[in-house]
Each structure stands twice: as C-alpha cells, then as structure tokens.
N, C-alpha and C positions, 0 to 999 in steps of 0.2 A: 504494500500500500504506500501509496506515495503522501509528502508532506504537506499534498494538497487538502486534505480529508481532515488536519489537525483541529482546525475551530469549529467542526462538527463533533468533534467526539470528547464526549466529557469526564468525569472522571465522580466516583462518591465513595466516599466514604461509608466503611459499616463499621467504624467503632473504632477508638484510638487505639486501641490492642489488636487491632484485626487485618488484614493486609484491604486495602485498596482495590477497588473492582474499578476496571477498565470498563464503561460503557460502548460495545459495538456500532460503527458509523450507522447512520441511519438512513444507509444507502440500502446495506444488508437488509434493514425491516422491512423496507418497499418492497425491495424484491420481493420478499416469502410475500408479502400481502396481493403481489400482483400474478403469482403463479400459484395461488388459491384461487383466485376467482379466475382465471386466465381457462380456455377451451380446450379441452386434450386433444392431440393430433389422432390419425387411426390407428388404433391396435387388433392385434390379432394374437385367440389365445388359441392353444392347441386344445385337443381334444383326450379323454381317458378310456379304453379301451374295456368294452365289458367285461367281468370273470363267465368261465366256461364251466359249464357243469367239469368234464375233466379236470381242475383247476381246481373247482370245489373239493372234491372228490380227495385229491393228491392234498388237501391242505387240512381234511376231516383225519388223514391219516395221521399227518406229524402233529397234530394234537393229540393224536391216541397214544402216540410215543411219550410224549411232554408228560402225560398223566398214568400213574401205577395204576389205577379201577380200569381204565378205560381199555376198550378191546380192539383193536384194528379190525379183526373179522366184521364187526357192526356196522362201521364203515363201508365196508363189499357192500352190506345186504339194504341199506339204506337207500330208499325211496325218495331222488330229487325232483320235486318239485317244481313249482313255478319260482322264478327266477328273477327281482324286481332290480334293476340295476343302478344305479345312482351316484351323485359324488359328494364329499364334504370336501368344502371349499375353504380353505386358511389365506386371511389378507394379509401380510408383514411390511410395516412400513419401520422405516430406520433412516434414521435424521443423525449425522458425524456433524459435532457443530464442534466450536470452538470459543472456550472463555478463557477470557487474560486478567490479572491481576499483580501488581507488587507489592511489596512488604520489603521494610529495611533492613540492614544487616550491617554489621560490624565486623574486621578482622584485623588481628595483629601486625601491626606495617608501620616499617621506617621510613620518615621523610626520604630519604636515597632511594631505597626501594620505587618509593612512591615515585618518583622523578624520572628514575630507569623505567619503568614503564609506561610513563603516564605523560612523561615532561610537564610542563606550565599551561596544562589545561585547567587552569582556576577560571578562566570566564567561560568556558562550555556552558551550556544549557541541556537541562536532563527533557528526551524528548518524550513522544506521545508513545506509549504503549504498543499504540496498533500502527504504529510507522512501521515495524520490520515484520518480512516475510518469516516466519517460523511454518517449517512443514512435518506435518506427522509421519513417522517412520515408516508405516502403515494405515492405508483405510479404512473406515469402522473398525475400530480395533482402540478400544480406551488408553489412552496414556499421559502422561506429564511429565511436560520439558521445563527445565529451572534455566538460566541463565541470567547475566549479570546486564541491567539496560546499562546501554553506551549514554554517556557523558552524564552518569550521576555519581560516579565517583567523588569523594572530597576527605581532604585530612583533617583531624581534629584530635585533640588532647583525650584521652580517656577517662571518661566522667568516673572508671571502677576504683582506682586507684590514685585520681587529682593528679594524673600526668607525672606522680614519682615513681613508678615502675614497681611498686611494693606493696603488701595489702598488708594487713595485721592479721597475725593469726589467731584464728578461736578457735580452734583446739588446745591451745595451751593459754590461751587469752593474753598473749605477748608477754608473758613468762620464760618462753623458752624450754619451762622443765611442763613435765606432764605425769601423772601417775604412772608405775610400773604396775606392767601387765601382768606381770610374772609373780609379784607378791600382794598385788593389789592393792596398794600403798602399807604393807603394815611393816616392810623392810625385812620381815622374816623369810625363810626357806619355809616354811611349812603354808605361808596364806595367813596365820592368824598370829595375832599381837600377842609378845609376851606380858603374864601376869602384873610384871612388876611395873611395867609399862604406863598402867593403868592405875597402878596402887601409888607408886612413886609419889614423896610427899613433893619433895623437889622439880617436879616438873609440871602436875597437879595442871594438865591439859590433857586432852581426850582425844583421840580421833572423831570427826564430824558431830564437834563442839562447834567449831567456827564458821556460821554460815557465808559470813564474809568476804572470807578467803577460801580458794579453795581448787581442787583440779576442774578443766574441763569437766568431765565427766562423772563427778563426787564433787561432794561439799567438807571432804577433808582439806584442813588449813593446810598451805605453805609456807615458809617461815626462811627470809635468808642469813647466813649468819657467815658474814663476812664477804668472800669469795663462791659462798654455797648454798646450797639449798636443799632443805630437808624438809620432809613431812611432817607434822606435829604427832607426838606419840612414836617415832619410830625409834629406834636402837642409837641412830646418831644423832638425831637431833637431842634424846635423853645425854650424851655424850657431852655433847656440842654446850650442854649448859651445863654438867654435875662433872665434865673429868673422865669421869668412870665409865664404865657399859653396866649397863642393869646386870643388880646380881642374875646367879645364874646362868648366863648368856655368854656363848663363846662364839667368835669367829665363824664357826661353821655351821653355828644356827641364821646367817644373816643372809638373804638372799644374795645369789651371784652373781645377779645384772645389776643391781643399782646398790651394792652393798652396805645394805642396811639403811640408804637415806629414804626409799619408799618413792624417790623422784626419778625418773630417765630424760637425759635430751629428748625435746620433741620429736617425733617420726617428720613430720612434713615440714615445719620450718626448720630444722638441722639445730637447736636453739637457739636460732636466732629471733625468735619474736614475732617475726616477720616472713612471707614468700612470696613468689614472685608471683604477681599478676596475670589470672589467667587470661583475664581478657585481652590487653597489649601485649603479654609476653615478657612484660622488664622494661618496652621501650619507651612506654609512658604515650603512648599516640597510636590510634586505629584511623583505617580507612572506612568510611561507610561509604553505604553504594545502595541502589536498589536492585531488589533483585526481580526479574521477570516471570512471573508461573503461568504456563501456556498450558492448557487442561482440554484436552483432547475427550468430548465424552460419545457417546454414542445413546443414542434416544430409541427403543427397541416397545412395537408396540402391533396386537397382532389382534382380526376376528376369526371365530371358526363359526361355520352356520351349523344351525344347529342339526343333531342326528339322532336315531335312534339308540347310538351306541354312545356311552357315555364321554365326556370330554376326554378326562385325562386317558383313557385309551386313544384315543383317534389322536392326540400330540404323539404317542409313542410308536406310530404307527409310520412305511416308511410311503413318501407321498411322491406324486410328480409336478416339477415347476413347469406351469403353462404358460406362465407371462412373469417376466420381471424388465425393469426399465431404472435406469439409472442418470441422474442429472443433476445441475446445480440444485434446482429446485423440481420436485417431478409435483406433476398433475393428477388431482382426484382422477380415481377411472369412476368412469360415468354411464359406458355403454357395457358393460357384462350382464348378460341377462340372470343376474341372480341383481334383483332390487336391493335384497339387504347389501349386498358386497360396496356397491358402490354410494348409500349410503353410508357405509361404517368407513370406507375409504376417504371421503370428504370429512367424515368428522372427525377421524384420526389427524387428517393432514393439519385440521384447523386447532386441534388440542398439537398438536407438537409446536406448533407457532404461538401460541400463548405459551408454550411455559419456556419459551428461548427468549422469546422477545424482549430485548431491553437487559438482555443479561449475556448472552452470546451469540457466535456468528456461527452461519447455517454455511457447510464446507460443502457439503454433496449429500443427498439424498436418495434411496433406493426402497424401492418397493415392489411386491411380486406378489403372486397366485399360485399356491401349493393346490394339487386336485388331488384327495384321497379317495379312490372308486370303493363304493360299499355297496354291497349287492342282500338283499334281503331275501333268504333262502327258506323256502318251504316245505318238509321233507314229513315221512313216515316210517316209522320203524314198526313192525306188525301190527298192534293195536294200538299203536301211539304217536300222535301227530303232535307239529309243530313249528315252530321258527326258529330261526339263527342267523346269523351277520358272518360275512367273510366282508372282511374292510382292508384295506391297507396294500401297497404292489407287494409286499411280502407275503399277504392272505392268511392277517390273520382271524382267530377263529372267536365271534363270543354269542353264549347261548343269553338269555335276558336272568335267566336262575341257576347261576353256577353253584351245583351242586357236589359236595366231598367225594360220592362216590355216585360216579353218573348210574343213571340207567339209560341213557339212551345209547350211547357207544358201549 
C-alpha cells in the first residue's frame, strides 16, 4: 500500500496496557460492500451420480464386517427395494483477512550500537501501519508475523534502573548477606539452635525477635559487627559479643558453608547489594521501537441442508466439490436450484462483512459446494420390512434404530 492511503486510515486505541489497533483503509470496506450487493457472473455446478443397487448391496456387506451380531449371508438374501436418490448439499465460505496492530517495546542498547545501525535518524517519523506490504506464508492458513515498524526507533535513559546501570537487590535487601540455606540461619550443622543459645544471659536475643531487621526470606535479625555479619542467636554472633563459643559447642557442630554466622554472600548480587539491570543490561539506556503484529486469520463458516440422516454423520461422510470459486471478494450464489443454498450463501457472505468491518482487511475469499448423494433404500428381509440411508461417495451405511444386536442382517 502506498503512502497515498495514510490520512484515511486511522488509528484507536483499546487501553493504555493494550497494543494499538490499526484501523483498515476504507477503500477495503467499499469493496466487500460493493461485491455483496454486486450480480454473480454464470456458474456451472456438476452433477452426483446415483448409488446402484450393486453399490448398495457391496456396502450392506462391509457393514456386516464392521459389526460382531451382524451376518453377511442377510445381506445375499435381502430384498432391494425402491431406491429414492438425492443429495445433501454443504455451503463453505472462508474469508483470509488480515488485522495489524503495534505495541511498544524496549531492548538493551548502547548509544554506539545504536549509531552502527541506525546513524542520526533522530528526525525520522514513525509511519502508518498499513504502508508496508506484509504477505502470509500461506493462504487461508492462520498465522502471525511480529516485526519491528521502520522509523520508530528512539534512545532513551532507562526508567528500570535511573540510567545507572544497577538495581538494588531484594533478595538480600542490599545487605549483601542472605540467610544460609544449609543451616537455615541457626549456624549449626544439624538445622537447629543450640540450647544455650537461647538461655545465654549474655546475649539474651532470640532468633525472629526482630521484626525489623531481618533476611529476605525470614524475619530473623542481622547484626554487623565490625567487618561482618552475623545472625542474631547464632554461635558467632554469641562469640562476637561474650569471647567464648556457647558452652558445649565445638567447631564441628557449626555448619560448613557459612560457619557458624547463619549468613552467606548473596547468590544473585555476589554481595554486592546490588545487580545488574535487566532491562539495559548495565548500560543505563534502551532502545524503544514499535513493534508491528500482522494476524493472518481465517473466517471458516458452512450450511448443510437439511436430511434425513442426522448432521454430524453426513460432516463425516466423504462428499464431492461441485462448485468452488475463488476471488478478492467472491459473490453470493444466487442461481442453485436448492433456495435455501443460496439464501444461507448471501447471509453468510453478509455476516463475514460485519464482523471484519472496521477491524481488518479482507485478502481473498473462497467459497464452494460439497454434494453428499444419499439414497433412501427400501428393503425386506422375510417378514420384515423397512428403511435405511446409504449416504456418502464412500456409502456409508445408517439404519434410523441402530440397534446392539441387529436383527435385520
């Protein structure tokens, strides 16, 4: 689409969290509006080929195989009838449109970077959505293309971290130290705090006394003393203010990762306090840019007329295409001597144009005429008359009372 189309196509908003919907030129609305009411040229459908008693016969058997009761010999001895022949007719229209929208985006990027690729495009203007040719990889066939619209690049300072390249850590709450996993802050080898720990008149502080202070993860105190940092209640911090280690307690009751102070360097800031910004990366500055979403959908909408045999049989059944036609915009059929067909064809065409209109553009359109022959078969088996359907170019078989263990085959 050329840049001629730009001050027709507008743009709205669905919510400031929400990406951007690209309103379709409203060259595309005209169109569908003018190839609904527009004349169909002539078509021509083929025709379906009766079933043959022979046919009937050859398809009564491999039902009798399909079923354990059923007897093929019934089959032989089976009295055909009269023979009403007919078709169910399937409409399928399908509408390949196409909706655009952008949504912003951020990514880690150095001014240099930005310059190496980009140069001194700061006066650019971010253009119109539907100016570029995006084409689907395939026809009718659902998909979505992402890509970056041209000239909406721009640099800016990174709001995550105030352009210093650093965040504060909360996991250790910029502490540095963080509880050990291994002792669970009590500093011992075994998980729990020794007695004296607790009794000590001299230190006469508790583990998750202090709500104040305390790990990420737990409401046990921290406590630094001097160059270090210890847990409140543990074996060194009891130390750290009495001299001594709590009676009782030796060297090799104190856990072996953080011994004995109940604290380890942080995992993700290294103890520094601090780590590095995910969002720039360190360098304090992102690019934002729009990004383009081209949503390839397919609009899938079908009638069957109606039959003796119930629907979802005659979908499963395999049919022949009489008529299909394919165009920008295709045309209600109008002249099929089945009334309802061309009925439910005009109403379909005109339900797929409401629910595109004003939201996306119509790419190519197809629609066709499945013919499934169904023959309505009359038969008698000694004292016992009745009816049955052979439907489908496969032929297959259904009685109106399928019964566990027939009696008619």
């Amino acid at each position: 689409m050329g840049g001629s189309h730009v001050s027709r196509c507008r743009l709205s908003m669905s919510g400031p969290d929400k990406p951007v919907v690209a309103i379709p030129l409203i060259d595309d609305i005209e169109k569908h509006k003018q190839s609904v009411a527009a004349t169909p040229s002539k078509r021509f459908f083929d025709d379906v080929l009766p079933f043959r008693e022979e046919e009937i016969r050859e398809a009564l058997k491999r039902e009798a195989k399909r079923h354990r009761w059923w007897k093929e010999s019934a089959a032989k001895k089976m009295q055909i009838g009269e023979l009403e022949n007919s078709s169910c007719i399937q409409y399928v229209l399908e509408s390949f449109t196409e909706a655009r929208s952008t949504s912003e985006a951020t990514e880690a990027y150095t001014l240099g970077q930005y310059l190496d690729r980009h140069g001194d495009d700061s006066g650019s203007s971010q253009q119109n959505p539907w100016d570029y040719e995006v084409m689907p990889n395939m026809m009718f066939v659902e998909q979505t293309r992402v890509m970056e619209l041209p000239g909406s690049s721009r640099m800016g300072k990174c709001t995550g971290c105030s352009a210093e390249g650093s965040t504060h850590c909360f996991h250790c709450r910029g502490n540095g130290q963080d509880k050990c996993g291994f002792c669970r802050g009590t500093g011992m080898k075994s998980g729990v705090a020794h007695p004296a720990v607790y009794t000590h008149p001299m230190v006469a502080s508790f583990p998750h006394a202090d709500l104040s202070r305390g790990y990420a993860s737990s409401s046990t105190a921290m406590v630094r003393h001097g160059n270090n940092t210890y847990g409140v209640g543990t074996p060194m911090y009891f130390m750290s203010k009495t001299g001594v280690p709590p009676p009782g307690l030796g060297t090799h009751d104190l856990c072996y990762m953080c011994h004995g102070r109940g604290v380890r360097e942080c995992h993700y800031c290294k103890g520094g306090g601090k780590k590095v910004c995910s969002t720039c990366g360190g360098s304090g500055s992102v690019r934002s840019f729009s990004k383009l979403i081209v949503q390839f959908e397919l609009e899938k909408s079908d009638y069957i007329t109606p039959c003796e045999v119930p629907e979802m049989l005659i979908r499963q059944a395999e049919s022949k295409e009489i008529f299909m036609e394919q165009a920008n915009y295709v045309r209600p059929i109008s002249k099929y001597h089945v009334k309802e067909v061309n009925e439910n064809s005009r109403m379909l065409c005109v339900k797929h144009l409401e629910r595109v209109m004003g939201k996306s553009r119509v790419i190519q359109q197809r629609h066709s005429l499945h013919a499934i022959p169904l023959c309505r078969v009359a038969f008698s088996l000694g004292n016992q008359t009745g009816v049955f359907w052979v439907y489908g170019r496969d032929a297959r078989i259904y009685f109106p009372k399928y019964p566990s263990k027939c009696t008619i085959l």
